[in-house]
C-alpha positions as CSV (number, residue, x, y, z in Angstrom):
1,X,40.1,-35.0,-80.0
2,X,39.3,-33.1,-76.5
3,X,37.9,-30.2,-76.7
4,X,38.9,-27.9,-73.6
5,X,36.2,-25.5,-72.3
6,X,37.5,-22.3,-70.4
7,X,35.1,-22.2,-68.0
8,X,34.8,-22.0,-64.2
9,X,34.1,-25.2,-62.6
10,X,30.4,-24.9,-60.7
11,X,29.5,-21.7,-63.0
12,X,26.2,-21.0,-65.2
13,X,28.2,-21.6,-68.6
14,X,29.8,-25.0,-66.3
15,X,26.3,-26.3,-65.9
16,X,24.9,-25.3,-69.8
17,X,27.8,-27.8,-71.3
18,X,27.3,-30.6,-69.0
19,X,23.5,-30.5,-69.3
20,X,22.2,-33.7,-71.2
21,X,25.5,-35.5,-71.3
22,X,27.5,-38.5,-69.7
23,X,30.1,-37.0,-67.3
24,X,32.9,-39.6,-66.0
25,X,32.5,-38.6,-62.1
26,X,28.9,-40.5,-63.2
27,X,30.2,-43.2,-64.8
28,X,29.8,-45.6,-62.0
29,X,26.0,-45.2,-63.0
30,X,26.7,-46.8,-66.5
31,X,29.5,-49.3,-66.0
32,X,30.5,-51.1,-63.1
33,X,34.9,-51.6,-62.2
34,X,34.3,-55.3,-63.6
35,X,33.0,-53.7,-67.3
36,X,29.6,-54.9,-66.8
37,X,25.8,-52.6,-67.2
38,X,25.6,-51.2,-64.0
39,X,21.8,-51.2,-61.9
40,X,21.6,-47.9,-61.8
41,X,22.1,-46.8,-66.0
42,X,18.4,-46.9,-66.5
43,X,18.1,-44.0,-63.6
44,X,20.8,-42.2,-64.9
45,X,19.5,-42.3,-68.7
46,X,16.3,-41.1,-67.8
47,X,18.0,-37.9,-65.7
48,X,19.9,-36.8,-68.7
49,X,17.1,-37.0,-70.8
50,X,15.1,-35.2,-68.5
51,X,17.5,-32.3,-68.7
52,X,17.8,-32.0,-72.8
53,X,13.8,-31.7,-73.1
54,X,13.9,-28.8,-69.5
55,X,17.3,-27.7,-70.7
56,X,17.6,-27.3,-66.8
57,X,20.0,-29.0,-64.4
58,X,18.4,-31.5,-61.6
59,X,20.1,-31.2,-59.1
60,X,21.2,-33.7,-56.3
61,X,21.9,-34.5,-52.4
62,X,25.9,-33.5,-52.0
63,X,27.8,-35.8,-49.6
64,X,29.5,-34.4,-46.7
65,X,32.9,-35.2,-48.4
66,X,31.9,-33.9,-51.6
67,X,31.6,-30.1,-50.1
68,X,34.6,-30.7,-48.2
69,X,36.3,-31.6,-51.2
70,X,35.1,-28.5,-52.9
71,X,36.6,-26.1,-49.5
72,X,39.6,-27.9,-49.7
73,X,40.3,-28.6,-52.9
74,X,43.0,-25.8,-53.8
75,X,45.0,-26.9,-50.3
76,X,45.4,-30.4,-51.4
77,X,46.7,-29.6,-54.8
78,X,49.6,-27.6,-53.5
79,X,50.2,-30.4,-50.6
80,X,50.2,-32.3,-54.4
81,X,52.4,-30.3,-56.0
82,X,55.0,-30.0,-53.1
83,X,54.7,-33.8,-52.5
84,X,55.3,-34.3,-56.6
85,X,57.5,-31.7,-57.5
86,X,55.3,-30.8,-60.1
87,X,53.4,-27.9,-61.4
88,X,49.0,-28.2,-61.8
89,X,46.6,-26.0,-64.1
90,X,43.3,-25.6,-63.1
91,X,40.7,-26.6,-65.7
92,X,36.9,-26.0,-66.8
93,X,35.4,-28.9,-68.8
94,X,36.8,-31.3,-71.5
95,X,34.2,-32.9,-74.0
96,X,34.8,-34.8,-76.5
97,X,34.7,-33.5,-80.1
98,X,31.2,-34.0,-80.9
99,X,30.0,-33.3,-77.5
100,X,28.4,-36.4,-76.3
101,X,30.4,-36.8,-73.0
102,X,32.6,-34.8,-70.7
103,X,34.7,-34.4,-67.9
104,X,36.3,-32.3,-65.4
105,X,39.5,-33.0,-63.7
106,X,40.8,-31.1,-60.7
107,X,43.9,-30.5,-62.2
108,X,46.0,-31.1,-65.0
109,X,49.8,-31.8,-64.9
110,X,52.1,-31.1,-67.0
111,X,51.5,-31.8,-70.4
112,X,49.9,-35.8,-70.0
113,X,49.0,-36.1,-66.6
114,X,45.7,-35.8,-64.4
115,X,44.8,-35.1,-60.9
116,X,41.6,-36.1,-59.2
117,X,41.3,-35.1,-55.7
118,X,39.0,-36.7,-53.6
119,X,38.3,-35.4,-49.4
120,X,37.0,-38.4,-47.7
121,X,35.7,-38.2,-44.2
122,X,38.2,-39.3,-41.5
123,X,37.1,-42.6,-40.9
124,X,37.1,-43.5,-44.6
125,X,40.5,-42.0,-45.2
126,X,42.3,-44.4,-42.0
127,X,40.1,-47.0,-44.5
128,X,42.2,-46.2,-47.2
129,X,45.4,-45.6,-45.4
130,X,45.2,-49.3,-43.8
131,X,44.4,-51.0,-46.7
132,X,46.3,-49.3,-49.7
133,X,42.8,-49.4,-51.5
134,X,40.4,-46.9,-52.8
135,X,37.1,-47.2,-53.5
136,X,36.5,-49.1,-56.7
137,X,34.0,-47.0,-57.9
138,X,36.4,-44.7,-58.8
139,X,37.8,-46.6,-61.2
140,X,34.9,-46.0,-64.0
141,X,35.3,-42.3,-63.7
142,X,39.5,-42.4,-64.1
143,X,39.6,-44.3,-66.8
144,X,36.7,-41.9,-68.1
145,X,38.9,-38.8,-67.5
146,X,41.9,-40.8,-69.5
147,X,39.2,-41.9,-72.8
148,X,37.9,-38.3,-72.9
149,X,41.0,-35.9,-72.4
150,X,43.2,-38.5,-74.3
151,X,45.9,-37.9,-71.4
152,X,48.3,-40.7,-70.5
153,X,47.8,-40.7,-66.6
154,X,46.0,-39.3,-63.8
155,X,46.8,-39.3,-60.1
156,X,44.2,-40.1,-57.6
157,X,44.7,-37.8,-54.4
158,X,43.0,-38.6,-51.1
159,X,43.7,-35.7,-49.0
160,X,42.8,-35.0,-45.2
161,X,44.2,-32.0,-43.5
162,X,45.2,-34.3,-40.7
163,X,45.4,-37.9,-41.4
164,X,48.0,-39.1,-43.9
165,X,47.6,-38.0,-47.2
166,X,47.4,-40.9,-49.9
167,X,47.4,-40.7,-54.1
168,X,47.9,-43.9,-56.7
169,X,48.9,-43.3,-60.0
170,X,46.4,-44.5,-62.6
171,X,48.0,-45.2,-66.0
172,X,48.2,-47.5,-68.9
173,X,51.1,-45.5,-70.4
174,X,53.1,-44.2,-67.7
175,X,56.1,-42.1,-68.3
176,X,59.2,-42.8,-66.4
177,X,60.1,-39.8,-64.0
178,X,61.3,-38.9,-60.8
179,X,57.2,-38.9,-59.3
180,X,57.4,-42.5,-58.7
181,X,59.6,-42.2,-55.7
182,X,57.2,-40.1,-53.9
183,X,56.4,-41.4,-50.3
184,X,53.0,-42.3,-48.9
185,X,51.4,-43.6,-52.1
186,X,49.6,-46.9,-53.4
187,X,50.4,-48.5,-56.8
188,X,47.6,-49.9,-58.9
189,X,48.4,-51.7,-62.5
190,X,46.1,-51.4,-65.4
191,X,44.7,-54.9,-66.7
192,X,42.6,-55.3,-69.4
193,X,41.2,-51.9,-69.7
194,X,40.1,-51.9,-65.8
195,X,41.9,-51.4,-62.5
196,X,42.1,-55.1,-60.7
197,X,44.0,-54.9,-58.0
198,X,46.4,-52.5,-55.9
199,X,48.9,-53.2,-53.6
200,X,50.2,-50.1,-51.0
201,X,53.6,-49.1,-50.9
202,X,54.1,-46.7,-47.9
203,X,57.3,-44.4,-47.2
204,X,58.7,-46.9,-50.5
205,X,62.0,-46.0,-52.0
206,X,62.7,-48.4,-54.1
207,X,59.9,-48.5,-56.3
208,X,58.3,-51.6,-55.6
209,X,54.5,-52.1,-55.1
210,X,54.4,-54.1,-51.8
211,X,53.4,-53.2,-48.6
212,X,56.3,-55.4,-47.2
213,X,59.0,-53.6,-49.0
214,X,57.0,-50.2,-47.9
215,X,57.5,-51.4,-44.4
216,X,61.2,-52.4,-44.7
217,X,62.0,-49.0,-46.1
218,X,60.1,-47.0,-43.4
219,X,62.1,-48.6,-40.6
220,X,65.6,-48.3,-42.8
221,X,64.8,-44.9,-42.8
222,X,64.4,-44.5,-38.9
């Protein structure tokens, strides 16, 4: 069972309960989108080893988009919520009930949904945009946030204050509602316990996860 933390995000009492412990935005570093070891689980194992004997956070180099992402993190979930017609809490840290791993999502929504928000850097986000994909190393740490909060979806939100805005629904057990008709979004399908394959559906409003049938609709809608 989850155990939520009511703490600020980025605080002193944040960094005490993540100290020593697999967190899903790291979970690249243990398993790879295709389920196998990943190269880098060695590194990783020895870094949160390193902090149970110090007790003491290592820190690390913070991308460009990951401090943009933290400026305009609360912007994007209101563009989220307008876009979704649907109402966010803000939340500290979820581990799991005997503490071994954690996460922290952006946002949760309503009462079995997630939201990750991600701020890439302009180029990346046209990447995105063009191609309906994401990164796939995103996947590890989704389907980390579903396993530890025991939630039934979460929303992947690429934001730019300029660009288009983009966000795919993650979810093995998605609840019909009126979110999937949202415009401007990419649909990805769950298959065996990992995220294959996506296929963008922009300005869609008929539901169906092809970029053909996004186009058709866009120019119906001229």
């Amino acid at each position: 069972m989850p155990i939520y933390h009511d703490v600020a995000q980025y605080s002193e009492a944040y960094d005490r309960l993540k100290l020593g412990i697999p967190t899903s935005s790291n979970f690249h570093k243990i398993i790879t989108p295709q389920g196998k070891p990943s190269k880098q689980w060695r590194e990783y194992a020895c870094v949160l080893i390193a902090e149970r004997l110090m007790q003491q956070k290592i820190e690390f180099y913070n991308s460009p988009a990951m401090e943009r992402g933290l400026i305009v993190e609360a912007e994007a979930a209101d563009w989220y919520e307008f876009d979704q017609d649907a109402v966010t809490q803000r939340v500290g840290f979820i581990t799991d009930d005997d503490h071994t791993m954690g996460c922290s999502p952006d946002r949760l929504v309503g009462e079995d949904g997630l939201l990750e928000i991600k701020a890439p850097l302009p180029h990346t986000q046209v990447e995105y945009w063009i191609s309906g994909k994401f990164h796939e190393r995103f996947w590890p740490q989704l389907q980390g946030q579903l396993y530890i909060t025991q939630r039934c979806w979460v929303d992947i939100l690429c934001w730019h204050d300029v660009l288009p805005s983009l966000s795919c629904g993650l979810s093995p057990m998605r609840r019909s509602s009126k979110r999937s008709t949202t415009n401007c979004r990419s649909s990805i399908t769950l298959s065996r316990a990992w995220w294959k394959r996506s296929a963008p559906s922009i300005n869609c409003r008929c539901h169906r996860a092809d970029w053909r049938c996004g186009q058709r609709c866009a120019q119906a809608s001229k």
